[in-house]
C-alpha positions as CSV (number, residue, x, y, z in Angstrom):
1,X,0.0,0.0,0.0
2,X,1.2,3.4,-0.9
3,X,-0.4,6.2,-0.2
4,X,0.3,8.8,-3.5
5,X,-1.6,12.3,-2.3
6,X,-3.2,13.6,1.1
7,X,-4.2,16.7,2.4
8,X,-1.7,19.4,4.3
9,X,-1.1,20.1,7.6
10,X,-3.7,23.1,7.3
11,X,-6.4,23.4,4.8
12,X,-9.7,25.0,3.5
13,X,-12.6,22.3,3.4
14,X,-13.8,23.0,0.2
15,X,-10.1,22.7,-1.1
16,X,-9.4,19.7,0.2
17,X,-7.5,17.6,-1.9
18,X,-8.4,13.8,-2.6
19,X,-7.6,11.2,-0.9
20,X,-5.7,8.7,-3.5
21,X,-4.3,5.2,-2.0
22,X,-2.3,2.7,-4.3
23,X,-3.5,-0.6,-2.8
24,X,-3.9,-4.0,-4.3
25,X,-6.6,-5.0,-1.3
26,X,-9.5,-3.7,0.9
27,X,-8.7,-1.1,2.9
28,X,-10.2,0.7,6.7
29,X,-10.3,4.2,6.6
30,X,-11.0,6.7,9.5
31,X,-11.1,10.0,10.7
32,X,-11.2,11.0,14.2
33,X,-12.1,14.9,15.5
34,X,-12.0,16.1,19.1
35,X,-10.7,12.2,20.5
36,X,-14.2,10.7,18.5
37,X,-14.0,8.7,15.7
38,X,-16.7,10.0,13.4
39,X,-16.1,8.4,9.9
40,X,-15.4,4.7,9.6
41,X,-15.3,2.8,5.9
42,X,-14.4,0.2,3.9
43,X,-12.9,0.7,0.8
44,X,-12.4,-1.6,-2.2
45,X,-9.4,-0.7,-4.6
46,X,-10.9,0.3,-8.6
47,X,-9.5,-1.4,-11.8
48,X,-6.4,0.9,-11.2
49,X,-5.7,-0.6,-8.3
50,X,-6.3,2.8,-6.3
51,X,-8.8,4.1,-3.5
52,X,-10.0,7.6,-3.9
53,X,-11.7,9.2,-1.7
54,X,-13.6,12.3,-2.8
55,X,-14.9,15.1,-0.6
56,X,-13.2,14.7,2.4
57,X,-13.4,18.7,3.3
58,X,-16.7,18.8,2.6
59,X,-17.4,16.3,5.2
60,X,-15.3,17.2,7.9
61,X,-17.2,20.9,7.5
62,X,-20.1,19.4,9.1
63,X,-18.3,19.0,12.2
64,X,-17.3,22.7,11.8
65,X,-19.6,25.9,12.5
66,X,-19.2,29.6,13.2
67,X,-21.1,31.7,15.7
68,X,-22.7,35.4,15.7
69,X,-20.1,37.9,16.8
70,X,-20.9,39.5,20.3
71,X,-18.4,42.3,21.3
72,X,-15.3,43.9,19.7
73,X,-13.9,40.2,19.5
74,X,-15.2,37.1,18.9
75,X,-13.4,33.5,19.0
76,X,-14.8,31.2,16.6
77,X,-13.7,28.2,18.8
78,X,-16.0,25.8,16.9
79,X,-14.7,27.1,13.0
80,X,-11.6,24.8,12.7
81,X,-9.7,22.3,14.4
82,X,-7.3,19.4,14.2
83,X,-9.1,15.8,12.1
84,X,-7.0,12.8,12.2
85,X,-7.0,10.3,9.2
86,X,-6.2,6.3,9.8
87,X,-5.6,3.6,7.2
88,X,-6.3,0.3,8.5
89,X,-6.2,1.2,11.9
90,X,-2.9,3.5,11.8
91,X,-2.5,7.2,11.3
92,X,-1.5,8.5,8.0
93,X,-2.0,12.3,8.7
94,X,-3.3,14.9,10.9
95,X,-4.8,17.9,9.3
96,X,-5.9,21.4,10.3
97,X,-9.5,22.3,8.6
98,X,-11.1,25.7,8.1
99,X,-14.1,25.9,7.4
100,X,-15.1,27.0,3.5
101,X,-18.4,26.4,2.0
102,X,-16.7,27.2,-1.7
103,X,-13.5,26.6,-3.6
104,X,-11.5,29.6,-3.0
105,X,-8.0,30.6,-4.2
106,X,-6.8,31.8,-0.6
107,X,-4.2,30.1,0.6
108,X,-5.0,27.6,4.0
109,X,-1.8,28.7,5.5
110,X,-2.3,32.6,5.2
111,X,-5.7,32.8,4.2
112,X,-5.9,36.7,5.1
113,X,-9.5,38.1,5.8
114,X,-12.1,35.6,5.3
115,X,-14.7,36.5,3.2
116,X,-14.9,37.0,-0.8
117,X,-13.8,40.0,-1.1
118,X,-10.8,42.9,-0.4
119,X,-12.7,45.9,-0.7
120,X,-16.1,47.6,0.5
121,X,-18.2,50.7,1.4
122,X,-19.2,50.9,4.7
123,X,-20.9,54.4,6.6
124,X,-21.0,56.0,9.9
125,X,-23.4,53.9,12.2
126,X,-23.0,50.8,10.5
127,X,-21.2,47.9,12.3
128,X,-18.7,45.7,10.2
129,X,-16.6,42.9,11.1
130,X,-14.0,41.0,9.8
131,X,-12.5,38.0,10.4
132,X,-9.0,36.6,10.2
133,X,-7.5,33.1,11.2
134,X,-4.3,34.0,13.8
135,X,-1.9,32.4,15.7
136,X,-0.3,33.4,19.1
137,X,1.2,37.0,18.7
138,X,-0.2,38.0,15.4
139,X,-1.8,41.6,15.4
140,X,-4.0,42.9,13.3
141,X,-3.0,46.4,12.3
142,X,-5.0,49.4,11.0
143,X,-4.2,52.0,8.7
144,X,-6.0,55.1,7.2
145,X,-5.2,57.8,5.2
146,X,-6.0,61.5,5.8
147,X,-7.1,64.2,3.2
148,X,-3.6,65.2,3.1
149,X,-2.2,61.9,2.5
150,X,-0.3,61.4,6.3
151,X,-0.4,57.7,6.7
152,X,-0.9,56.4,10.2
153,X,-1.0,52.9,11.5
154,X,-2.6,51.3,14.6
155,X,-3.1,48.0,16.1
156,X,-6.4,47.0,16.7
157,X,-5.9,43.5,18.4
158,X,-3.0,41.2,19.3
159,X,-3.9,37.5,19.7
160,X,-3.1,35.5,22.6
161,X,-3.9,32.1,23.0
162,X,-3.7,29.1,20.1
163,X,-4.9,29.3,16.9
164,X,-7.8,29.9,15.8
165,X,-10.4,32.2,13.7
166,X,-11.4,35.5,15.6
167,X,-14.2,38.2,14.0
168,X,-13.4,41.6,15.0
169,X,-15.4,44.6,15.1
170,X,-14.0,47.0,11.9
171,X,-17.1,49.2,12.3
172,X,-16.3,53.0,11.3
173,X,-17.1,54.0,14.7
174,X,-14.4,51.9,16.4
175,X,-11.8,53.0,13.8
176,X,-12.5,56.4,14.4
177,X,-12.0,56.0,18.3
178,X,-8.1,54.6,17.3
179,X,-7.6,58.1,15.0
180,X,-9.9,60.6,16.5
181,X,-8.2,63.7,15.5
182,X,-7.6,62.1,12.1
183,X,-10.2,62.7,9.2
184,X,-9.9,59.6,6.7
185,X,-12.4,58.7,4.2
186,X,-11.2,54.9,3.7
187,X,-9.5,52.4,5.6
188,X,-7.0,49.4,5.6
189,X,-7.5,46.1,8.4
190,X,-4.6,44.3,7.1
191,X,-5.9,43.0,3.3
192,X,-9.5,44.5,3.7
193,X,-10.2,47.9,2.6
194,X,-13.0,49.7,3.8
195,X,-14.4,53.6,2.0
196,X,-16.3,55.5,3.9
197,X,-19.7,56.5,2.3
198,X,-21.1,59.8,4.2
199,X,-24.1,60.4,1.9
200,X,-27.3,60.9,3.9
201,X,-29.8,58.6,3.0
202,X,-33.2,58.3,4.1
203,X,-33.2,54.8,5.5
204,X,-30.4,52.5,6.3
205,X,-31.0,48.8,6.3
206,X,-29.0,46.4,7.5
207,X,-28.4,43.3,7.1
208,X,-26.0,40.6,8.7
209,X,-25.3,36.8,7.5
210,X,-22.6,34.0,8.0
211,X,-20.5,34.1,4.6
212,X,-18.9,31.1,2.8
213,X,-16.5,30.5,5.6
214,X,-19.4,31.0,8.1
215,X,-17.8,33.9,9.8
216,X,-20.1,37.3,9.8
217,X,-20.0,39.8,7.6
218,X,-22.4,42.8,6.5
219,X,-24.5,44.2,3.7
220,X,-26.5,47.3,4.1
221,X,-29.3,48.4,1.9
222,X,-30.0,52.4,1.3
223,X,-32.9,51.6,-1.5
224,X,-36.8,50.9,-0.2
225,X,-37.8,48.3,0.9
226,X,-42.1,47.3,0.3
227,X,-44.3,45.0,2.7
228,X,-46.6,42.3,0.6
229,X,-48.8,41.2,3.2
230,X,-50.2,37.8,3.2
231,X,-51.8,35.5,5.2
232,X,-51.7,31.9,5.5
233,X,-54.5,31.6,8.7
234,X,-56.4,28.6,9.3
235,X,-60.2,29.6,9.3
236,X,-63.2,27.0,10.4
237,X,-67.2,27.7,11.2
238,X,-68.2,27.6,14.6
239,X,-71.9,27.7,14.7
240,X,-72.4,28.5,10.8
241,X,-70.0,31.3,11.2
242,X,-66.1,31.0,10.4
243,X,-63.2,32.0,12.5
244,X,-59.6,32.1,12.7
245,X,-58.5,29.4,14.5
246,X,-54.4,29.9,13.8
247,X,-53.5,33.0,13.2
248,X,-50.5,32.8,11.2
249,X,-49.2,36.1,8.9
250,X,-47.1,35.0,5.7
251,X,-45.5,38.4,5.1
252,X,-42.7,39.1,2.7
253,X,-40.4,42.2,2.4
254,X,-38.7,43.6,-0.7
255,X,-35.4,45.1,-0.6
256,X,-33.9,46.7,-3.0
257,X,-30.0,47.6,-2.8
258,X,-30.0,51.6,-3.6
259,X,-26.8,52.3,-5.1
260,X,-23.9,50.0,-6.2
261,X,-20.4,51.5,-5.6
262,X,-17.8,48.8,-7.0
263,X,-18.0,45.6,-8.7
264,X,-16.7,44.4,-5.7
265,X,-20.4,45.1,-4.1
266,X,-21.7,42.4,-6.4
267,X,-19.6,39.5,-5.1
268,X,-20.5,40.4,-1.3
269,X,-24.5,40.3,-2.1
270,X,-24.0,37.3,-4.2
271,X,-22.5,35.7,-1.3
272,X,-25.3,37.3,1.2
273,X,-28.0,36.0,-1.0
274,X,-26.9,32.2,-1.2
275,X,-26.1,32.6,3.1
276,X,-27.8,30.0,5.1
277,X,-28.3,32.6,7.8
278,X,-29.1,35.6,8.0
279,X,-30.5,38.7,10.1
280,X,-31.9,42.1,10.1
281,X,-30.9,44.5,12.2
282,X,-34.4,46.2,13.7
283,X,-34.4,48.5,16.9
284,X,-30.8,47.8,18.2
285,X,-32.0,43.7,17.8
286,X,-31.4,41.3,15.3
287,X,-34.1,39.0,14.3
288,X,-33.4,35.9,11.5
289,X,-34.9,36.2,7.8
290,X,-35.3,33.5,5.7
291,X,-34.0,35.4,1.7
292,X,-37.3,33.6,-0.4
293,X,-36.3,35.4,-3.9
294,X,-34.1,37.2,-5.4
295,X,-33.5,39.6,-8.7
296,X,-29.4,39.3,-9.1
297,X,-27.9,40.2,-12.3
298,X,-24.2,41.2,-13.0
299,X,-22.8,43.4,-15.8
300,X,-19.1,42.3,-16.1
301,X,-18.5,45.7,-17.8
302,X,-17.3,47.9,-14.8
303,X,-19.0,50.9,-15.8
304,X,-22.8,49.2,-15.2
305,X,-23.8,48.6,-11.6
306,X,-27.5,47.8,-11.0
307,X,-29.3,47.6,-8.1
308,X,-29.7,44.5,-6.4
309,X,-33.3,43.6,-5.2
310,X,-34.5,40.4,-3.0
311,X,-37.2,39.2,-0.9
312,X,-37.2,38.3,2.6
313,X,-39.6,36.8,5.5
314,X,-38.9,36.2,8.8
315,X,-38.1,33.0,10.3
316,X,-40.1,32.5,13.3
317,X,-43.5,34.0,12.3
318,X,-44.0,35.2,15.4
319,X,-41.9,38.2,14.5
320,X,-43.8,39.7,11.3
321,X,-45.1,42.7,13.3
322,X,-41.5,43.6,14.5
323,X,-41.4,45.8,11.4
């Protein structure tokens, strides 16, 4: 038995590479995460004399899951960790996994700031995070840039501990407590880029989901946003007359986008759009949304940016009149 590729020492799940054993007999494979054994298989060699085994990062990503941030800093304890893979009972390799729900072309050993993109708009008010896999030591530095062009540089957080994925708080607001006698109109955490968008709009609405390596990230909406009210109540007659029974509201909302700054825009809502989770922010609260449609088209050509639009109800019904 020879064993021709494995996976690294660290990887993304979703880049994963194959499993491929040279074997002229039935092999046992296993993987073991957190001292259990959770995959355990039998696998018969093909005409080639070879075991592949497809997939493997997408499967150990179901052992893997991020959390809502709470705070300036949040440690996604639960968003990668050590697997262990055994042939026949003996351990071939041990590999660190990080969560991805997509092929990406970040690298698992430096993946720099987790999310699709390098560059947004944010605006006053609005929170932001970002979210960066570190090890003991590693700082995460910010830098903005005045009117004048003056560069200055700060650090925002230092980590202690082992490593792991940690969301931070990159809101405006914070930054502007690091540089408050600076006036800056974009700035730099590490590899992300954020421009500062001081238009007054009528309404703000905002909008937080787990991205494709589950950490959080933000998109905020300054178009309108329309109520279609509907109602899916169960009715019955009680004494020849009918009644509701169950009250239960089937509302959906309607937002569109407002204005599109960058292509880069596009790649961020794509990736809020296909989010398993999601929530709007309503009152200082945030409350989960279930996206039900969506009206997403992209002009390659840089100088067309349309509006994004998409539909939205709220998960537990019980909240339709929050809004």
């Amino acid at each position: 038995m020879n064993v021709m590729q494995r996976p690294g020492t660290v990887e993304l799940a979703a880049d994963m590479p194959e499993y491929i054993i040279d074997t002229d007999s039935t092999i046992t494979f296993e993987v073991q995460f957190s001292g259990s054994k959770i995959l355990s298989e039998e696998y018969v060699p093909d005409a080639a004399y070879q075991v592949r085994i497809r997939k493997l990062g997408r499967f150990c990503a179901k052992a893997l899951w991020g959390i809502w941030p709470e705070g300036n800093t949040t440690y996604q304890q639960h968003l990668s960790g050590t697997f262990s893979f055994l042939i026949n009972g003996e351990k071939d390799a041990d590999t660190y996994v990080l969560f991805s729900r997509f092929t990406t072309k970040k690298k698992a050993e430096s993946p720099g700031v987790l999310s699709v993109i390098s560059e947004k708009v944010t605006r006053p008010g609005v929170p932001e995070y970002a979210s960066f896999f570190l090890s003991s030591g590693q700082a995460v530095n910010v830098t903005v840039t005045d009117i004048s062009g003056l560069v200055t540089a700060e650090t925002l957080y230092t980590h202690v501990g082992e490593n792991m994925v940690c969301s931070l708080d990159v809101s405006y607001d914070r930054i502007k407590k690091l540089f408050p006698d600076t006036d800056f109109n974009h700035y730099t955490v590490e590899d992300l880029m954020f421009h500062v968008d001081r238009t007054a709009y009528a309404e703000h609405f905002i909008f937080r989901f787990l991205n494709m390596f589950d950490v959080p990230e933000i998109v905020c909406a300054v178009g309108s946003m329309v109520l279609k009210g509907a109602d899916e109540s169960e009715t019955g007659f009680m004494w020849g007359v009918e009644r509701k029974f169950v009250v239960n509201p089937s509302d959906e909302f309607t937002v569109n986008s407002g204005v599109i700054f960058r292509q880069s825009d596009y790649r961020l809502w794509r990736d809020f759009l296909g989010a398993q989770q999601a929530q709007i922010l309503i009152d200082g609260s945030w409350y989960d949304i279930i996206i039900t449609n969506q009206s997403y088209e992209r002009d390659f050509r840089k100088n067309i940016l349309k509006a994004v639009e998409f539909s939205f109800c709220f998960a537990d019904p019980d909240n339709n009149r929050i809004l």
